[in-house]
C-alpha positions as CSV (number, residue, x, y, z in Angstrom):
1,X,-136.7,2.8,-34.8
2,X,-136.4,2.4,-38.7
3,X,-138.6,5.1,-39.2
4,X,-136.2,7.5,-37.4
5,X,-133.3,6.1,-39.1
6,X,-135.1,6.7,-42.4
7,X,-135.9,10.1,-41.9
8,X,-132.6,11.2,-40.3
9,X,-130.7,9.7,-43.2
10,X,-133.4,11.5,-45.5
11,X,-132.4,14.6,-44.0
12,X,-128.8,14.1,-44.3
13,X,-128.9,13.0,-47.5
14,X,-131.0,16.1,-48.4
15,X,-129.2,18.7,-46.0
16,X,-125.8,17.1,-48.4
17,X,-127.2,17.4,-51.9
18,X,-128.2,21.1,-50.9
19,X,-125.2,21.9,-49.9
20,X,-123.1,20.3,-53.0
21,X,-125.8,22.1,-55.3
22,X,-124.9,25.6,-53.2
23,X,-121.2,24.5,-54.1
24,X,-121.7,23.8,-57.9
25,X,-123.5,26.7,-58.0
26,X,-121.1,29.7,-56.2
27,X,-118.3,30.0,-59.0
28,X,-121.5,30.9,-61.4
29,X,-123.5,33.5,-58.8
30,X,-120.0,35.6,-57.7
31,X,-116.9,36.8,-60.0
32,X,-114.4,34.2,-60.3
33,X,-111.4,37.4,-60.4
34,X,-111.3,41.1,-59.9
35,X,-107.7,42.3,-61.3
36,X,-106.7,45.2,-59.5
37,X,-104.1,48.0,-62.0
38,X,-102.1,50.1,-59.4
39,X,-100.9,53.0,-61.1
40,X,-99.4,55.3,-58.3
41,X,-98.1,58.8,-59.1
42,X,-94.0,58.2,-60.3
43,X,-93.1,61.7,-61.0
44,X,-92.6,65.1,-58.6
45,X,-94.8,67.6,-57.1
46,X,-93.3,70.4,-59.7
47,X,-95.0,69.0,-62.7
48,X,-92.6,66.0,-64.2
49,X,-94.8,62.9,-65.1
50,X,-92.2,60.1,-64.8
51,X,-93.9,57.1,-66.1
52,X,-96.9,58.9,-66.6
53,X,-97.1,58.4,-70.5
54,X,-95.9,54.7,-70.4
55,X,-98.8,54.1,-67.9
56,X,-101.3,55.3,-70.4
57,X,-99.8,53.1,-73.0
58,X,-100.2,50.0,-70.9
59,X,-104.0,50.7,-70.0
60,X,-104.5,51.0,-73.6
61,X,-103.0,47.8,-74.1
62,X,-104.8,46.0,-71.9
63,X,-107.8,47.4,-73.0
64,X,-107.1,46.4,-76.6
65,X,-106.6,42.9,-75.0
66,X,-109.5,43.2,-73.6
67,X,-111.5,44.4,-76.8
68,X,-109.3,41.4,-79.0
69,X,-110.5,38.6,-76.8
70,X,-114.1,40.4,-76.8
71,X,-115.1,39.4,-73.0
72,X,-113.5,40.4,-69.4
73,X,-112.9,37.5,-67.9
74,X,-113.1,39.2,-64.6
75,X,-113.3,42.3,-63.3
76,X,-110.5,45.0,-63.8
77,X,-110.4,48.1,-61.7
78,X,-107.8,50.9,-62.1
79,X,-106.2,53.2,-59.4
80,X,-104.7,55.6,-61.0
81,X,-102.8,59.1,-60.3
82,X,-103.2,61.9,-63.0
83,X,-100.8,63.8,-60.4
84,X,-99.4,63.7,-57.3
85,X,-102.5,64.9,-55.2
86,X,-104.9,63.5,-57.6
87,X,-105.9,59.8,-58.3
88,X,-109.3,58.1,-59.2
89,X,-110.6,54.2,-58.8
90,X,-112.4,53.2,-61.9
91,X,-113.6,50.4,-63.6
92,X,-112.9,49.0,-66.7
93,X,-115.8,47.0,-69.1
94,X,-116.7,46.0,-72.0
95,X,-120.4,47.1,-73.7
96,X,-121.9,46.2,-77.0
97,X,-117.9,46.1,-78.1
98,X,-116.6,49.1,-76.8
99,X,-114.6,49.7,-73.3
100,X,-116.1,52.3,-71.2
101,X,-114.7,53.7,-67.6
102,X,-116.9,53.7,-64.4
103,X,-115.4,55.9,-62.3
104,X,-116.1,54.6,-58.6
105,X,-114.0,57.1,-56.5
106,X,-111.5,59.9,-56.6
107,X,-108.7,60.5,-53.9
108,X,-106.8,64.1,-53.2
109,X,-103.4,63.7,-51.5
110,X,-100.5,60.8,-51.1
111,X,-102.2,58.7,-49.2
112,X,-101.3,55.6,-51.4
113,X,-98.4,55.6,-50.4
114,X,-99.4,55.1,-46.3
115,X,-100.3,51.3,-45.2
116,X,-104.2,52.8,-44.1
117,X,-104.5,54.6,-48.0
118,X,-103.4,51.5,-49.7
119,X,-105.8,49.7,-47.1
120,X,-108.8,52.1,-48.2
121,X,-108.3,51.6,-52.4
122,X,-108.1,48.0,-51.1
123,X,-111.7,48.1,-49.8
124,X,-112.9,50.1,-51.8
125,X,-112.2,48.0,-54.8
126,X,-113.2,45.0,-52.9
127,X,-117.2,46.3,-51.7
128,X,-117.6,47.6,-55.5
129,X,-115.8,44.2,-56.9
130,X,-115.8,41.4,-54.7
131,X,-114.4,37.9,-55.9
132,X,-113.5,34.6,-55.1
133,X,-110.2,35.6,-56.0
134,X,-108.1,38.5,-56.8
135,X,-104.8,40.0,-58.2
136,X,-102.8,43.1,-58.0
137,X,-100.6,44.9,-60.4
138,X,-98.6,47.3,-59.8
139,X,-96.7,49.7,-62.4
140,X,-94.4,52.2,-61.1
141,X,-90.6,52.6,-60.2
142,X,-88.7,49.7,-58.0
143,X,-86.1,49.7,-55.9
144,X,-86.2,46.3,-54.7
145,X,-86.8,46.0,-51.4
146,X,-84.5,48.7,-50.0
147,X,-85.6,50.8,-47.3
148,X,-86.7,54.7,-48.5
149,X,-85.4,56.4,-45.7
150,X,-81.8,54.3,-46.2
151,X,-81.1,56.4,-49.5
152,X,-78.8,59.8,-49.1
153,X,-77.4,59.5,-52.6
154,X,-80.3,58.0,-54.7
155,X,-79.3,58.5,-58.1
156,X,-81.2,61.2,-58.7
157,X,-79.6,61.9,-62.1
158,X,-81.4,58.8,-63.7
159,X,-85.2,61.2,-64.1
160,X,-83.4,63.0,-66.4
161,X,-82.4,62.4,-70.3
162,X,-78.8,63.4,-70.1
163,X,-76.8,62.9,-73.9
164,X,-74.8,60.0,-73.4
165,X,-70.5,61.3,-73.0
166,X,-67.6,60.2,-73.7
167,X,-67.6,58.9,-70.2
168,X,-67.9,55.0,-70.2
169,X,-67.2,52.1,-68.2
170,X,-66.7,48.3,-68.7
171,X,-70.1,46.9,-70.6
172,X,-71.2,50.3,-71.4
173,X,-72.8,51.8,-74.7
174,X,-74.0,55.1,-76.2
175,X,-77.1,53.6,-76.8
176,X,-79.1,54.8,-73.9
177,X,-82.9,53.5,-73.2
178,X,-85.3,54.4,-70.2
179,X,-86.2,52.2,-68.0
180,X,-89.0,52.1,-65.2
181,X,-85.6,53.3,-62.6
182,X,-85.4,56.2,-65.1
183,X,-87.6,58.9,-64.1
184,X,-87.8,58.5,-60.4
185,X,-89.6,60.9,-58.5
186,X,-87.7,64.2,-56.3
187,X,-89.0,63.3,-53.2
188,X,-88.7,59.4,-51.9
189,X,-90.1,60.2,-48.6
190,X,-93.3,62.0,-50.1
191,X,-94.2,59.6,-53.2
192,X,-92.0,56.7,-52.5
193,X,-93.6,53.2,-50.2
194,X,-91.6,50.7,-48.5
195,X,-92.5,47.0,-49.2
196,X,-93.4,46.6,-45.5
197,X,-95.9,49.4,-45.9
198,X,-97.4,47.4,-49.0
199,X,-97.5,44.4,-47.1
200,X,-99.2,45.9,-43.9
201,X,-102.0,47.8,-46.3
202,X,-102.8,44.7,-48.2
203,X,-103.6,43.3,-44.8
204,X,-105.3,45.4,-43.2
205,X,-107.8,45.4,-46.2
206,X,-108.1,41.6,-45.1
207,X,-107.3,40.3,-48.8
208,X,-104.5,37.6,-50.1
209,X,-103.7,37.9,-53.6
210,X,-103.5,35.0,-56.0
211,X,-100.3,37.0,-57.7
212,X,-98.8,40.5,-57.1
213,X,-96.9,41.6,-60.5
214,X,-94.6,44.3,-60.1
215,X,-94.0,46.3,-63.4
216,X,-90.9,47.6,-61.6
217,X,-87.4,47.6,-61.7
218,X,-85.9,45.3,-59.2
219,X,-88.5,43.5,-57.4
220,X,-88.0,39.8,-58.2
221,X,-85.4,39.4,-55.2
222,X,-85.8,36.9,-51.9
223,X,-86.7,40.0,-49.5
224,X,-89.6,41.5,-51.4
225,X,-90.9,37.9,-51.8
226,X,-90.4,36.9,-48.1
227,X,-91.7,40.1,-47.4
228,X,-95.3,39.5,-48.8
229,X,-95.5,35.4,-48.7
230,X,-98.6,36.2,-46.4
231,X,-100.7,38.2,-48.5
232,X,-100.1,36.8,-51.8
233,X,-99.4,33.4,-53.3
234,X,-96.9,34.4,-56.3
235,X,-94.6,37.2,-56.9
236,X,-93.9,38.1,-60.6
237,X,-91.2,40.4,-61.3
238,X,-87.7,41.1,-62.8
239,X,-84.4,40.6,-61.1
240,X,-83.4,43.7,-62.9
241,X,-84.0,46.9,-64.9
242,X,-88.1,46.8,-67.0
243,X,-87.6,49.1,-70.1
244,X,-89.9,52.0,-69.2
245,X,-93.0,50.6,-71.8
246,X,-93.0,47.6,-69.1
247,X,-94.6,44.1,-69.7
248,X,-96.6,43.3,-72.8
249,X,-100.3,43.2,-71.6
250,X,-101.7,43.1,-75.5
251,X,-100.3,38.8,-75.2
252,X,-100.3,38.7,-71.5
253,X,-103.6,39.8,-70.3
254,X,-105.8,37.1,-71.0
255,X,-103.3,35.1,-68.8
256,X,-103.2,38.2,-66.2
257,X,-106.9,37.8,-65.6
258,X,-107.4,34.6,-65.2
259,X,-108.6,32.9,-61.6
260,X,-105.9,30.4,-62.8
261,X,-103.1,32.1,-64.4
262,X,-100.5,30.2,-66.9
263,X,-97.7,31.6,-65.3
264,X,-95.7,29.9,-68.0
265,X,-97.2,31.8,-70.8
266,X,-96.6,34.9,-69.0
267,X,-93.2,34.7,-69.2
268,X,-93.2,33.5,-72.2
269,X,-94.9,36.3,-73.6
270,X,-92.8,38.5,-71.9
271,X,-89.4,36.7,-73.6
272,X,-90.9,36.7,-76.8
273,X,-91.5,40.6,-76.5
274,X,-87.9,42.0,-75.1
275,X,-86.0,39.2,-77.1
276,X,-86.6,41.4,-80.0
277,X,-86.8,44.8,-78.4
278,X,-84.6,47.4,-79.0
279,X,-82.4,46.8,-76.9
280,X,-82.9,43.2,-76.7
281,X,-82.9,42.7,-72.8
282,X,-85.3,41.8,-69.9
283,X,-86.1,39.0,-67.3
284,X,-88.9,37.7,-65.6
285,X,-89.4,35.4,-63.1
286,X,-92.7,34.0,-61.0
287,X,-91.7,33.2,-57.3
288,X,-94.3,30.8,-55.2
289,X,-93.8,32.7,-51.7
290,X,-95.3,29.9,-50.4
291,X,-92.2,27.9,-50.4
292,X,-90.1,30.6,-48.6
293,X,-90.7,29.9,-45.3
294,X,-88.9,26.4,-46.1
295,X,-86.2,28.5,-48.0
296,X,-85.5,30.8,-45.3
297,X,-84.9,27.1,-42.8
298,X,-82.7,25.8,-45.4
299,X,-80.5,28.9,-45.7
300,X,-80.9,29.5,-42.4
301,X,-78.4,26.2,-41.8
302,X,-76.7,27.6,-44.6
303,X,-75.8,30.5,-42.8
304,X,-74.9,28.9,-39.4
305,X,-72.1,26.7,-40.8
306,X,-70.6,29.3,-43.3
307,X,-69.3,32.3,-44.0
308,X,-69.1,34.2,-46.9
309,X,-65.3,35.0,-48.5
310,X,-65.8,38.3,-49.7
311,X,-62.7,37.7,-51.7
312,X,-65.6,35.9,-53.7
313,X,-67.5,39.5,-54.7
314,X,-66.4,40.2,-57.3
315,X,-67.2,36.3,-59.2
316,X,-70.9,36.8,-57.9
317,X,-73.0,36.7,-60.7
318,X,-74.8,40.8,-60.4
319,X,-77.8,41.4,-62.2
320,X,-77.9,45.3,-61.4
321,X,-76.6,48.3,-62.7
322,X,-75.6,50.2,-59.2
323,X,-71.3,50.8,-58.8
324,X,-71.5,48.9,-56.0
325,X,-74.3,46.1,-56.6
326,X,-77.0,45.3,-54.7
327,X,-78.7,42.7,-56.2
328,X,-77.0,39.0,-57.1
329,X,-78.1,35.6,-58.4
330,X,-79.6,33.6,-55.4
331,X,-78.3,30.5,-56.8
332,X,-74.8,31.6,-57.6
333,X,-74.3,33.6,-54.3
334,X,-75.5,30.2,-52.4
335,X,-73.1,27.6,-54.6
336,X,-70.0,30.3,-53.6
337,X,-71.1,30.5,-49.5
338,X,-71.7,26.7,-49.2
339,X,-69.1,24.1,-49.4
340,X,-71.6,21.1,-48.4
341,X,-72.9,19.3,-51.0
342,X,-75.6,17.8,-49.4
343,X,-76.8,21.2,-47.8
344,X,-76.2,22.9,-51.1
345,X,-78.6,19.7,-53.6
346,X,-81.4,20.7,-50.4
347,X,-81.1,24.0,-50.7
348,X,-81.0,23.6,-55.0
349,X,-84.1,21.9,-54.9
350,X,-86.2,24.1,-52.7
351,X,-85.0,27.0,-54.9
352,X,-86.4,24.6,-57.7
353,X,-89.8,24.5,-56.1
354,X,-89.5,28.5,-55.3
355,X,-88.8,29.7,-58.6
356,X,-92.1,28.3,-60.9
357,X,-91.2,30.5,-63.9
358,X,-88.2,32.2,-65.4
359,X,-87.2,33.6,-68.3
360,X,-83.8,36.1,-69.3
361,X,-82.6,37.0,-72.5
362,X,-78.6,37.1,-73.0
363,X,-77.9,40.7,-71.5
364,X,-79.6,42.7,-68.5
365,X,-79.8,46.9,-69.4
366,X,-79.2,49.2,-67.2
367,X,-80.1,53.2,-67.6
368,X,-79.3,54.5,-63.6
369,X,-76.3,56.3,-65.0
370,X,-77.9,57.4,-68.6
371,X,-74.7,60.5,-68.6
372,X,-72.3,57.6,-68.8
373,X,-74.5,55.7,-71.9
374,X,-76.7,52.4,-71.5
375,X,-74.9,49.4,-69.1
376,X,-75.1,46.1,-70.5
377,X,-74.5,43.2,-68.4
378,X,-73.7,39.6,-69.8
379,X,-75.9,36.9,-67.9
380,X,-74.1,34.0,-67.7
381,X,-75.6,32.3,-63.9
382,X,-79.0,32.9,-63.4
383,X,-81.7,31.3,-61.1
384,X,-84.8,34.0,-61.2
385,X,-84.5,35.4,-57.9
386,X,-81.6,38.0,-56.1
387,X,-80.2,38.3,-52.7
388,X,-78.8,41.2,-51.5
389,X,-76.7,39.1,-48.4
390,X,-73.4,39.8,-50.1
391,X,-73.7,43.8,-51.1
392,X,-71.5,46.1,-49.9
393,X,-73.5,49.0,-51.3
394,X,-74.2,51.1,-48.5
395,X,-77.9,51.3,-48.8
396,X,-77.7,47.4,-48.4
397,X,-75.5,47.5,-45.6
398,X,-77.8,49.9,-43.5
399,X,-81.6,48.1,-44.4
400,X,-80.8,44.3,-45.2
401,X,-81.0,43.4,-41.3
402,X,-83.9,44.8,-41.1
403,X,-85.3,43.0,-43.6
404,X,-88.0,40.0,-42.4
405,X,-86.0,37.7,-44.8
406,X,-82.5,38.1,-43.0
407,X,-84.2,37.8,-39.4
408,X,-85.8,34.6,-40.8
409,X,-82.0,33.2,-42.7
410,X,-79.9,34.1,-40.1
């Protein structure tokens, strides 16, 4: 009887220190991180470019990241559109000290901008780059998380450089800067994709991201964020207008492409960079969509007991340049609906929790109007993250009950 006890606790013992020596040894034999660069096509069919040349000067960037810290850390692989039928996946790496480009497949058409084509570049990056981890960027034009069938009068005037008039408003400037709304394409329901389309390719490719970072105008609000909680862990974006060079990847990347990113030094890169840009305005936030679901409860008790005064609208902190805006402060909006402390300290702290990162410098930009001059809007309430509850704008008014946030809040 002792002998059997012997050997079975022999075999356990050995069946265990296999299996811990199989652990120790998995984060060596696979990549830890494959970084994904999603460039889709942000001009027209008729030969504009958009954001074409600011996309080349961020892959350069990150390359001369990449060549600066003199190792990947990862694997980075780039989708990108030379036009709007034509796009390529390629990888980036680093040989003997020089970056070279391994092209893996080329694409014809829009798909990218269909659920099952964002599903296939998915895959396909995934059986050419698997990881334990991975992470998505994404550079094109935002428009939050508005619906692209809900726009009939999409400021269409903003893809082109118009001299700056005569004709101002409140807040307004001659100086007159693009930003990544500037330049947006002819056609929204050709080259434009719907967060829920995003969201249904990602998971039909079967893959969660450790962060999504949207080099986009607009994204950093409650119903993207909501949105995509089950396919990726953060959210990093700007409540507002990104000047159209976007983020800084020369001081961000190393942070980008890590299997544990210092979300903190992100934004921190990104303040230091726009604090002294020309003109001096930006903000970025990192939201852990993990937390929503306890967000959407909280205002979801919020909503039951009160009302908003819409005599209020116009004291809403707005971090948007639209005539009618779409997008305001979470926090502020919140502190103006509910008249319950004790509701309102919950609902404080969870935001707390939900917002990880955020950084703004003293003015938001905007260039949607550029025939009218640059917009400047003061900050003075900010919290990292928009809600579009409160907008009047029609475009808000048709999609934000749609949205899987409001269903969820109210």
């Amino acid at each position: 009887m002792k002998r059997v006890l012997y050997l079975l606790v022999l075999v356990i013992a050995t069946v265990s220190f296999s299996a811990c020596n199989s652990e120790s040894e998995a984060p060596d034999n696979y990549n830890k991180q494959t970084t994904i660069v999603f460039m889709p096509w942000s001009g027209s069919a008729n030969g504009y470019q958009g954001l074409y040349s600011y996309f080349m000067q961020n892959l350069d960037s990150i390359e001369g990241a990449i060549l600066k810290a003199g190792r990947m850390n990862g694997r980075v692989l780039v989708f990108f559109s030379t036009s709007a039928e034509s796009s390529s996946l390629y990888e980036i790496t680093l040989e003997n000290k020089q970056i070279h480009h391994k092209t893996i497949k080329s694409y014809t058409g829009n798909l990218y901008t269909t659920a099952n084509g964002i599903a296939e570049i998915l895959s396909d990056v995934k059986s050419n780059a698997f990881a334990l981890n991975y992470a998505m960027v994404i550079g094109c034009h935002g428009m939050g998380w508005t619906f692209k069938n809900d726009w009939t009068d999409y400021p269409y005037a903003a893809k082109q450089r118009r001299d700056a008039s005569s004709i101002t408003k409140k807040g307004s400037t001659n100086l007159w800067h693009p930003t990544r709304f500037y330049g947006s394409v002819d056609d929204l329901n050709s080259y434009a994709t719907d967060i829920e389309t995003l969201d249904a390719g990602i998971r039909e490719a079967g893959l969660k991201m450790q962060y999504i970072l949207f080099d986009d105008c607009y994204m950093a609000n409650v119903e993207t964020a909501y949105q995509l909680k089950d396919v990726t862990n953060f959210l990093v974006g700007s409540t507002s207008e990104i000047m159209a060079e976007g983020m800084p990847y020369q001081s961000m990347w190393t942070s980008l492409a890590s299997p544990t990113p210092a979300y903190e030094t992100i934004t921190a890169a990104f303040h230091q960079f726009y604090s002294k840009f020309n003109p001096p305005c930006g903000t970025l936030s990192v939201i852990d969509c993990r937390k929503l679901d306890r967000l959407a409860a909280q205002m979801k008790l919020i909503n039951e007991k009160y009302q908003f005064d819409s005599n209020d609208l116009d004291s809403l902190q707005t971090l948007d340049g639209f005539d009618q805006s779409i997008f305001f402060d979470m926090k502020d909006y919140v502190e103006h609906l509910c008249k319950d402390n004790d509701m309102l300290n919950d609902f404080n702290a969870l935001l707390t929790q939900t917002v990880k990162s955020t950084v703004h410098t003293d003015s938001i930009y905007s260039a949607i109007y550029p025939f009218r001059g640059g917009l400047f809007i003061k900050i003075n309430r900010f919290s990292g993250i928009t809600i579009s509850d409160p907008s009047i704008n029609r475009v808000a008014l048709k999609g934000k009950e749609k949205t899987s946030w409001w269903k969820a809040s109210h």
